[in-house]
C-alpha positions in Angstrom: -17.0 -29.9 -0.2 -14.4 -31.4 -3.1 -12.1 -32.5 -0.6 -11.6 -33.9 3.0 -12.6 -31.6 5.5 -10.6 -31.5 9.2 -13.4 -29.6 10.7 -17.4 -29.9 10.1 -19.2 -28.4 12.7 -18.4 -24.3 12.7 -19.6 -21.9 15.4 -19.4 -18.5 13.9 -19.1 -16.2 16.4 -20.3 -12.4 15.9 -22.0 -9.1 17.1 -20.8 -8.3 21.0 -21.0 -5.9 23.0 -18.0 -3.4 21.6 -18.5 -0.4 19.5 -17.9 -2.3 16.2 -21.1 -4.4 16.7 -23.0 -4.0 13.7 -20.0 -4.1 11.2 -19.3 -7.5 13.3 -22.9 -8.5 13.0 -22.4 -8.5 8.5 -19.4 -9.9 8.4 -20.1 -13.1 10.9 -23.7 -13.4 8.5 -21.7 -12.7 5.3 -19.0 -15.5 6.6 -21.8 -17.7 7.8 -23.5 -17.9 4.3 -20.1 -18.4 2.7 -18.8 -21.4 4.8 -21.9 -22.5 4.2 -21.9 -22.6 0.8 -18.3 -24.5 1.2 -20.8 -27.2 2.3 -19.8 -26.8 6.3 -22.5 -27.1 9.2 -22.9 -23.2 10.4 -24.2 -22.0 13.5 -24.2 -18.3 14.5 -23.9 -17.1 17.7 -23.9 -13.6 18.9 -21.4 -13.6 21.5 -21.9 -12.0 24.5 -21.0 -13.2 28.4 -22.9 -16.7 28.1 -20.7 -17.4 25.4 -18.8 -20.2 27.1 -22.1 -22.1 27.8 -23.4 -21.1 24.6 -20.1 -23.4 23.2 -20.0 -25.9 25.8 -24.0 -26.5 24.4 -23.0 -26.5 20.7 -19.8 -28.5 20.9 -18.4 -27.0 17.6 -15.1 -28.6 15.9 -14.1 -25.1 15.2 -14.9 -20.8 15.5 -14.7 -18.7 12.9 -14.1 -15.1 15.1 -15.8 -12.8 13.2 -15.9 -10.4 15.9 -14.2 -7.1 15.3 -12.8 -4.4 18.0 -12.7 -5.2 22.0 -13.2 -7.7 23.8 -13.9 -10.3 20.3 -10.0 -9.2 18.9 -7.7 -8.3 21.6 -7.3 -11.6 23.1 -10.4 -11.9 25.4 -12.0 -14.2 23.6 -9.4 -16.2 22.0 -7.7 -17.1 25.8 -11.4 -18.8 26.2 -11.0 -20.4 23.2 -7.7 -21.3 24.3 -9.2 -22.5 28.2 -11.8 -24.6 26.4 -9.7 -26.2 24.1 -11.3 -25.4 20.8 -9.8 -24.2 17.8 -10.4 -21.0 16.1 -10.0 -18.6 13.2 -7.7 -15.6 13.5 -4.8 -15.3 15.6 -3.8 -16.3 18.9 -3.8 -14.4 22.0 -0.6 -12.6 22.0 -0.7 -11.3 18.9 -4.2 -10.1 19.1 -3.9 -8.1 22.1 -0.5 -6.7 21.0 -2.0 -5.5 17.6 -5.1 -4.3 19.2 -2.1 -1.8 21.3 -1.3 0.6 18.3 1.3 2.2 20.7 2.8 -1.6 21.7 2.2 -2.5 18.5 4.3 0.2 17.0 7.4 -1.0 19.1 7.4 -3.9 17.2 6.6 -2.7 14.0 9.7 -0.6 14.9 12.1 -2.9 16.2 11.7 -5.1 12.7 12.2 -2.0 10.7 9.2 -0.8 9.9 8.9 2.8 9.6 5.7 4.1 11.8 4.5 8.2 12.8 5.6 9.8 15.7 3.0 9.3 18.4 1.9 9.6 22.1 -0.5 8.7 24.9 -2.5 11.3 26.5 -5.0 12.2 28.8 -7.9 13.8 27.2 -8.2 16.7 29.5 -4.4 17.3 28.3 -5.3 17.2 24.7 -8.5 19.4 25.2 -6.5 21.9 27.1 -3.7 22.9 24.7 -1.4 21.1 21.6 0.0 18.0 22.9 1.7 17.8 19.2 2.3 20.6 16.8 -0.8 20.2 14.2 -1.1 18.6 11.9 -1.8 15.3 14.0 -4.7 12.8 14.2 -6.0 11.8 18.0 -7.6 8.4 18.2 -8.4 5.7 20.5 -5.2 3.3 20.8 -6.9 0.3 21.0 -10.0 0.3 18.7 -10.7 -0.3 14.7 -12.9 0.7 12.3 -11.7 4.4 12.4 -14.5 4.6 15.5 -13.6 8.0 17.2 -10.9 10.2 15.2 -10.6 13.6 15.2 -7.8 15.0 12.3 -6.3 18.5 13.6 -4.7 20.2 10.6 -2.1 22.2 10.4 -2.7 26.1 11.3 -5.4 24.7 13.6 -5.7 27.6 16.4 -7.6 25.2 19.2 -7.2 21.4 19.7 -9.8 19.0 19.8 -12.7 18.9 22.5 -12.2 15.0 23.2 -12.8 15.7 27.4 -16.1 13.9 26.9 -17.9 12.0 29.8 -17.7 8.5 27.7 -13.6 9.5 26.8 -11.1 6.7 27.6 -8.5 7.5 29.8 -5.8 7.7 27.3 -5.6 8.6 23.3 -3.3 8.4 21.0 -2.2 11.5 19.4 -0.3 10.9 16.2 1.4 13.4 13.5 -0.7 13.2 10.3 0.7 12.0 6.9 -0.6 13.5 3.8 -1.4 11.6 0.7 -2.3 8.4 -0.4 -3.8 5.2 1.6 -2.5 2.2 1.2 -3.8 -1.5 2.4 -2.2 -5.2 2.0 -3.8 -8.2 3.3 -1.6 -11.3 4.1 -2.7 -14.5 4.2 -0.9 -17.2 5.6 1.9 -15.6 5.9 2.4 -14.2 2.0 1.0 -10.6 0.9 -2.2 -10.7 -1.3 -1.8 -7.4 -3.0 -1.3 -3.7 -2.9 -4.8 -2.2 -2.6 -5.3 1.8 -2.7 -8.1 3.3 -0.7 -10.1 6.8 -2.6 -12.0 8.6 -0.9 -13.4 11.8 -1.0 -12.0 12.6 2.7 -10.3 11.0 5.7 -11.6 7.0 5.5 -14.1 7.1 8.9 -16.4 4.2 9.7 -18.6 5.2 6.9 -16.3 5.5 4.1 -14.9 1.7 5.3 -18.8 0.4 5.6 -21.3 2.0 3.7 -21.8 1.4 0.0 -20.4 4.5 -2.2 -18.3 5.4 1.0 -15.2 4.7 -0.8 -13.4 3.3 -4.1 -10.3 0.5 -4.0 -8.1 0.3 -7.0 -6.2 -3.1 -6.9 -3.5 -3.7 -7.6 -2.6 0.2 -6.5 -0.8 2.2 -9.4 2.2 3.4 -7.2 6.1 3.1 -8.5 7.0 -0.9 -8.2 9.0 0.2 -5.2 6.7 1.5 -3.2 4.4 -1.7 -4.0 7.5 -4.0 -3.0 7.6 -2.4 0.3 3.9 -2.6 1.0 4.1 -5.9 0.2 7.7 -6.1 2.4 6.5 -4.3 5.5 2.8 -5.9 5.9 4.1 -9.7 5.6 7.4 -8.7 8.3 4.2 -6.8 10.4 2.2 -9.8 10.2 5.1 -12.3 11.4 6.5 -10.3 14.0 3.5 -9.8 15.8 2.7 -13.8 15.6 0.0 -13.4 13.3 -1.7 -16.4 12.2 -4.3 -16.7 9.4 -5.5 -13.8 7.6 -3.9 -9.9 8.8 -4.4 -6.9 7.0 -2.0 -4.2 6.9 -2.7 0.1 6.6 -0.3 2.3 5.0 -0.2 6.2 4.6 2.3 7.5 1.8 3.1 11.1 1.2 4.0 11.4 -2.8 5.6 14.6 -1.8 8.3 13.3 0.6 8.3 9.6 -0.5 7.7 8.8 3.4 5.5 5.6 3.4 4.3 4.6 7.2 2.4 1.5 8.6 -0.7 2.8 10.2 -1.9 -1.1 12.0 -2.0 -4.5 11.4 -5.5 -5.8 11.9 -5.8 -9.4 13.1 -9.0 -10.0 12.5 -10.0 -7.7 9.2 -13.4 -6.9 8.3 -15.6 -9.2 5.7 -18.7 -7.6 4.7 -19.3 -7.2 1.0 -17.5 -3.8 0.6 -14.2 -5.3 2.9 -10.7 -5.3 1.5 -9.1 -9.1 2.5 -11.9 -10.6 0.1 -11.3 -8.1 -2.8 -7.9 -9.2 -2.7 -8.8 -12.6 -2.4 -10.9 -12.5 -5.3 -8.1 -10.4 -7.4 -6.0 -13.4 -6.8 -8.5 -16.1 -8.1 -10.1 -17.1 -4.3 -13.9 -17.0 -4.1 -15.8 -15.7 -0.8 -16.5 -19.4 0.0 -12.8 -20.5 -0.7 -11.0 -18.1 1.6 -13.8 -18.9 4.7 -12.8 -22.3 4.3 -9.3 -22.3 4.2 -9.5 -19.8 7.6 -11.9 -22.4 9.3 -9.5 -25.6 8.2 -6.4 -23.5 9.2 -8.2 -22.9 12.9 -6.0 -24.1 15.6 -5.8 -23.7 19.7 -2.5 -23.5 20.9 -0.2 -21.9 19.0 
């Protein structure tokens, strides 16, 4: 590396056991291979519940999370990070679990301004049995990513969805469905990157986000410069009042139609496989792959 690094030895940690495994498994190698390349000492690990003696082995300087959905981004593993003392990528605990809560999540976003859907928790057998919400809404787990497990109800829709499944959580989200365009903004230390838009040929599921072809981004977004400014606006007041450290990345739906623009979530710890969003907009503002890893691993901390 050209300059003085505060950290050497990185632990990146990936896989685990939640339902966003294998997108975890590509970034964490993808992120491996680039901090790497920034000239640091990599070692992967693919956490799972020996992961404390797996660290306590290693003795990293740092961890680059690259975990994505339960467990590896709603605080679980940062409070060990935080219990052994050992700084690490993303942020901290509060914020991750609060962001990972899109229903707690959306009281903050509200009480700083931010314009959100109208939504509620149910029951599946409730949703199954008759309209929670008149159509058209969206139902979706309230603390997952990834688009893992959505089912879109339009409107006219004479039966709601059959979500009573054995492996259902206890509670969904149901939330009324905006029409139109998609919207995403990644901040990074504190500032937003850009305005990125999101075509695809239908709703943007798991494999639209993951698989090549699944989907097209046009960056910057061409959108009225107001509706850019409050992208911009809304993702870097999301990404402070949550506590956000790092790199967040923040989804928008806006309806051309009624000019309402809503936050969808903020993601604390955003994907980084080759087609991910955070380094497209890195690289639109001049930041190689192996520049943005770096400055995430040498702005790890533990504490705060």
């Amino acid at each position: 590396m050209s300059r003085v690094a505060k950290y050497k030895k990185i632990a990146v940690l990936m896989g685990g056991p939640s339902a966003e495994r294998e997108v975890s498994l590509v970034s964490g190698r993808e992120c491996a291979q680039g901090l790497r390349d920034a000239g640091y000492e990599v070692v992967e690990i693919d956490a799972g519940d020996d992961l404390p003696e797996q660290l306590r082995a290693l003795k990293p300087d740092a961890v680059f999370n690259a975990l994505h959905g339960r467990w590896g981004e709603d605080g679980c593993v940062q409070g060990i990070l935080e219990w052994m003392r050992i700084p690490y990528t993303h942020s901290g605990v509060m914020a991750s679990a609060v962001a990972m809560d899109k229903e707690k999540a959306k009281t903050v976003f509200k009480a700083v301004g931010i314009p959100i859907a109208d939504s509620l928790l149910a029951a599946p057998a409730d949703i199954a049995a008759r309209h929670v919400m008149p159509p058209p809404y969206v139902v979706k787990p309230y603390n997952e990513g990834s688009s893992i497990g959505i089912h879109i109800v339009t409107a006219g829709a004479n039966t709601p969805p059959q979500v009573n499944t054995p492996d259902a959580p206890d509670l969904l989200m149901v939330e009324r469905y905006i029409a139109g365009r998609e919207f995403t903004v990644a901040v990074s230390n504190g500032e937003a990157q850009a305005v990125t838009e999101i075509i695809t040929e239908g709703w943007y599921d798991y494999a639209a986000k993951y698989q090549a072809g699944g989907s097209r981004h046009e960056i910057p977004a061409q959108v009225s410069e107001d509706i850019a400014a409050k992208c911009l606006d809304y993702a870097e007041r999301a990404h402070a009042a949550l506590g956000c450290r790092g790199v967040s990345r923040s989804d928008f739906r806006y309806d051309p139609e009624t000019g309402e623009l809503i936050i969808l979530e903020t993601n604390t710890q955003p994907g980084m496989t080759p087609t991910s969003l955070v380094p497209e907009q890195a690289a639109y503002q001049g930041t190689s792959f192996a520049e943005l890893v770096a400055w995430m691993v040498e702005d790890a901390s533990c504490g705060r």
